[in-house]
N, C-alpha and C positions, 0 to 999 in steps of 0.2 A: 437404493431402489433401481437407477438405470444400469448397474451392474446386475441385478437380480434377473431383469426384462432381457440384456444382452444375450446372459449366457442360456435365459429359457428360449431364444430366441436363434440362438449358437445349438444347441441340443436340438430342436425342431429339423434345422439346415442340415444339422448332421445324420438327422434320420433317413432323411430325403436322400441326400447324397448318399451314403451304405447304398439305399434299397438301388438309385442309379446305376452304383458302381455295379452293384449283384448280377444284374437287369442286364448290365453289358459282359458280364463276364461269365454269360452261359458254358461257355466252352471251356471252362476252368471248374466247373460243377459245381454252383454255387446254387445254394439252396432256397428255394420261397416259401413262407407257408403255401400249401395247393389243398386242393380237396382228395388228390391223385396220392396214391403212393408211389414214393422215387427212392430205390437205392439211392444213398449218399455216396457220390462217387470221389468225391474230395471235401473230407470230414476237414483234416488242415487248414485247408483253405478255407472252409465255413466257419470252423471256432476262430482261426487268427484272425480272417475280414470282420466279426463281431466285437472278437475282445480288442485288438491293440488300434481299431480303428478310431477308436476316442481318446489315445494318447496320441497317435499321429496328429490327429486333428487338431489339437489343444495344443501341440507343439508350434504347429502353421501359423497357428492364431495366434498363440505367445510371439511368437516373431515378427509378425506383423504389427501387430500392436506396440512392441518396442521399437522398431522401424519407424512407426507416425507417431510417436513419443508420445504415445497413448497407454504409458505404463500402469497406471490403474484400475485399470477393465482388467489388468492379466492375475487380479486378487483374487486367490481360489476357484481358479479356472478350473480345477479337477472336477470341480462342479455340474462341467457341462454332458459329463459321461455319465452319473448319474441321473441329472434331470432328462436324459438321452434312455437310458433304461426302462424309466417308469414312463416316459411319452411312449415308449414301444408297446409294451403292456398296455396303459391304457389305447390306444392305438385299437390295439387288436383286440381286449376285451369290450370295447364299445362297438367295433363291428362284430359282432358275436362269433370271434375267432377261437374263444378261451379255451372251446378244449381241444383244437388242433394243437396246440402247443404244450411243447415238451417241458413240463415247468425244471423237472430236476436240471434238465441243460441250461435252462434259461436264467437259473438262479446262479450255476459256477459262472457262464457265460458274465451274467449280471459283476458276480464278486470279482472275477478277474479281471475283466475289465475295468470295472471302477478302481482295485486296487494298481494297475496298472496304472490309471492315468494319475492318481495321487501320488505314487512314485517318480512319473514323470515330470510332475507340478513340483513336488520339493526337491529333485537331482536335477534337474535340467532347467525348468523354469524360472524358478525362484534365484537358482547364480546364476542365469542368463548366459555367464562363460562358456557351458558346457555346450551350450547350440551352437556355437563357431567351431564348425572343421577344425582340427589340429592335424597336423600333417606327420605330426610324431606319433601316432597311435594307429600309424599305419598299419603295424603288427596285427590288429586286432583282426585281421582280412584272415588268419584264420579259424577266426571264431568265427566271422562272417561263413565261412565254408562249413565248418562244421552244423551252424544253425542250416543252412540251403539244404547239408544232406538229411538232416532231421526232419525238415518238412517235406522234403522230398521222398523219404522214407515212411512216413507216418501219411500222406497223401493217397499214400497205395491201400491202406486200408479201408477196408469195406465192412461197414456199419448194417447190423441188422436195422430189419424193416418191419420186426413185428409189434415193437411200439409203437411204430406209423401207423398200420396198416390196425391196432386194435382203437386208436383214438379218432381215425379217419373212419370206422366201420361206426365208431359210436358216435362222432357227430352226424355221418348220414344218417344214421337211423335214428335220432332227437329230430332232425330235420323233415321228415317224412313223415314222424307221429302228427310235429307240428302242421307242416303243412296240408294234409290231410284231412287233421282236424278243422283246417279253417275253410278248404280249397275242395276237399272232394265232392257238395253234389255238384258243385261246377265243372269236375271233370270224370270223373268214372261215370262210364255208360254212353261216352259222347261222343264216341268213335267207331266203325265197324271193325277196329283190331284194338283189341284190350292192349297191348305193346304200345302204343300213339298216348295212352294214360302215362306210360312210364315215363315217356318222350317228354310230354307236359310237366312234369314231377320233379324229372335232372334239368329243365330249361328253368323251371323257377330255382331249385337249388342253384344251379350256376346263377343267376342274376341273382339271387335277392345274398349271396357269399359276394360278389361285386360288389352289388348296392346294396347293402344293408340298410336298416329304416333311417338311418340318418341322414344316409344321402342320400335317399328317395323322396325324404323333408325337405331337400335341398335343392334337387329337381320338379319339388313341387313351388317353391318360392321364385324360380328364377324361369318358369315357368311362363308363357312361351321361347320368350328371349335366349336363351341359355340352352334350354334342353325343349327335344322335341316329343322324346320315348318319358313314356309316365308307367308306373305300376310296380308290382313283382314279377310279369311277366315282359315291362320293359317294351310296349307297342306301342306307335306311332298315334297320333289323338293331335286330333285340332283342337281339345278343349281340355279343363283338368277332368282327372279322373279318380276312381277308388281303386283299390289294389284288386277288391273285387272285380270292378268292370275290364281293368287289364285283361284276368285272367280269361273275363265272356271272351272277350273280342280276339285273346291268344290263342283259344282251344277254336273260335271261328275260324281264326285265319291259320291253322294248323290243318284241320280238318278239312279247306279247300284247295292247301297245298298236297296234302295227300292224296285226295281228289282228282286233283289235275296233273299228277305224278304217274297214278294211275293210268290215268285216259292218256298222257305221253308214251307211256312204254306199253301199251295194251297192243298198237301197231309192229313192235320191235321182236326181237328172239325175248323168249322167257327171261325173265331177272328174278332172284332172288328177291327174300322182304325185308335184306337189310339193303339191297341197292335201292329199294323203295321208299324207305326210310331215311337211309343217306342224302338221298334228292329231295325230301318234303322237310328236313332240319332245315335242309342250303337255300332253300324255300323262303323257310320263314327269317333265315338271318344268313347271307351270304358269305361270311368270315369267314372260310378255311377254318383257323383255330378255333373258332366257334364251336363248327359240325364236329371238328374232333371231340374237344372238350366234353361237348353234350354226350357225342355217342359213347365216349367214354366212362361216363357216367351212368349211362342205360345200364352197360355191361357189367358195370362195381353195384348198381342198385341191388339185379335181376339175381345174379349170381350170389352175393351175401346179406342184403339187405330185407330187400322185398321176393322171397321164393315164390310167390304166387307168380310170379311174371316170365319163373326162370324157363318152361317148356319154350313159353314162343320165343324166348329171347336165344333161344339154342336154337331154333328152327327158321332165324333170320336170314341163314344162308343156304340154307336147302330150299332150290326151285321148288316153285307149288304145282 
């Protein structure tokens, strides 16, 4: 049992750590689920950072553990790369990620990886030998060369994007039925630019793909102490709230930031009504990546999701 608790406990660490390493190695193209479509600009690097990342790991860990002569925790350590798989999956299907993900990948990804680290566990692990440097096996530097240029060769390739770009068009559009269904008369109609609906529409879809209802359970528990923002729309509230009431209070305070965006630039040269827009997002959440993210979203809704929006969302940049 305290061998079962480690390695489920070793699989969690290791998810965390992946998504870190990911998270810092933007500049090597490393992939996240988004809501956005992204050419894969370094496929290599995203399938070997997934697959051989759980033998690496289980190596580190077999060595350490033999190191504090803790050799029994290192029993069927290949373990950890599995139970590391299915924490990913559930992971992502409990924030209701499931149909962003690519299951056909996820499943090689899954098998190679796990077959790898089980390889690892019985040639390496299990004789301990083989984890000591040998300084006769020097020769193998050019195997080392020849693997560098493979993935440096295979790096270069460029992955279509239209199985992104059809799974990312069907979860916004599940996402809009949904919220819609829950959320519209609270918000169509409550605006003087039917485009400020759309606005409201990618702000709940970007938070509530953040905060899915788990962890909005979870900012409601730790509630005040912890967290200050309550809802789907994620507003500030001195008291708890409903998801509904978020939304009153996010389409209020959307509606006076546009308002008072308005009346700023009403003295100025003419702007456009997506600079109007740009400033009444930054309004309600000041985050740089924020304002992008959202207006990004306006643009993917207007364009393939929701067409009723697509006129003004074209006419955002033509002075009025």
């Amino acid at each position: 049992m305290p061998t079962l608790a480690i390695q489920l406990a070793l699989a969690v660490l290791l998810f965390y750590l992946i998504n870190w390493i990911g998270r810092h190695s933007s500049g090597l193209g490393y992939m996240q689920l988004t809501l956005f479509v992204r050419p894969e600009e370094a496929p290599a690097f995203n399938f070997l950072l997934r697959v051989l990342s759980p033998s690496v790991f289980i190596i580190i860990v077999a060595v350490s553990l033999y190191t504090a002569h803790f050799d029994r925790f290192t029993a069927e350590l290949w373990r950890v790369a599995a139970y590391y798989y299915v924490f990913r999956l559930l992971y992502n299907v409990t924030l209701g990620r499931g149909a962003l993900i690519n299951w056909l990948v996820f499943i090689i990804q899954a098998t190679v990886g796990v077959s790898a680290s089980l390889l690892a566990y019985r040639y390496l692990i299990l004789p301990r030998d083989p984890l000591i440097p040998d300084v006769r096996t020097i020769g193998n530097e050019l195997w080392i060369a020849i693997a560098l240029f493979l993935y440096a060769t295979l790096n270069n390739v460029k992955t279509s994007t239209v199985g992104s770009e059809r799974r990312k068009k069907k979860y916004l559009a599940s996402r809009m039925t949904a919220l819609r269904k829950s959320y519209a008369p609270l918000v169509d109609g409550k605006f003087p630019k039917r485009i400020l609906e759309l606005v409201v529409y990618a702000i709940l879809i970007h938070e509530t793909f953040n905060r899915p209802r788990i962890v909005r359970w979870l900012e409601r528990l730790v509630f005040p102490h912890l967290s200050r923002t309550l809802g789907v729309m994620q507003v500030e509230t001195a008291r708890p709230i409903t998801d509904e009431e978020s939304v009153r209070i996010g389409v209020a305070k959307l509606r006076e930031s546009y308002e008072l965006t308005v009346h700023e630039l009403s003295t100025a040269a003419q702007s456009p009504p997506g600079v109007v827009l740009q400033r009444t997002i930054a309004k309600y959440n000041r985050d740089d990546p924020y304002v992008s993210s959202v207006f990004e979203l306006i643009g993917t809704l207007a364009l393939q999701v929701v067409p009723e929006y697509r006129v003004e969302y074209e006419r955002l940049w033509i002075p009025e």
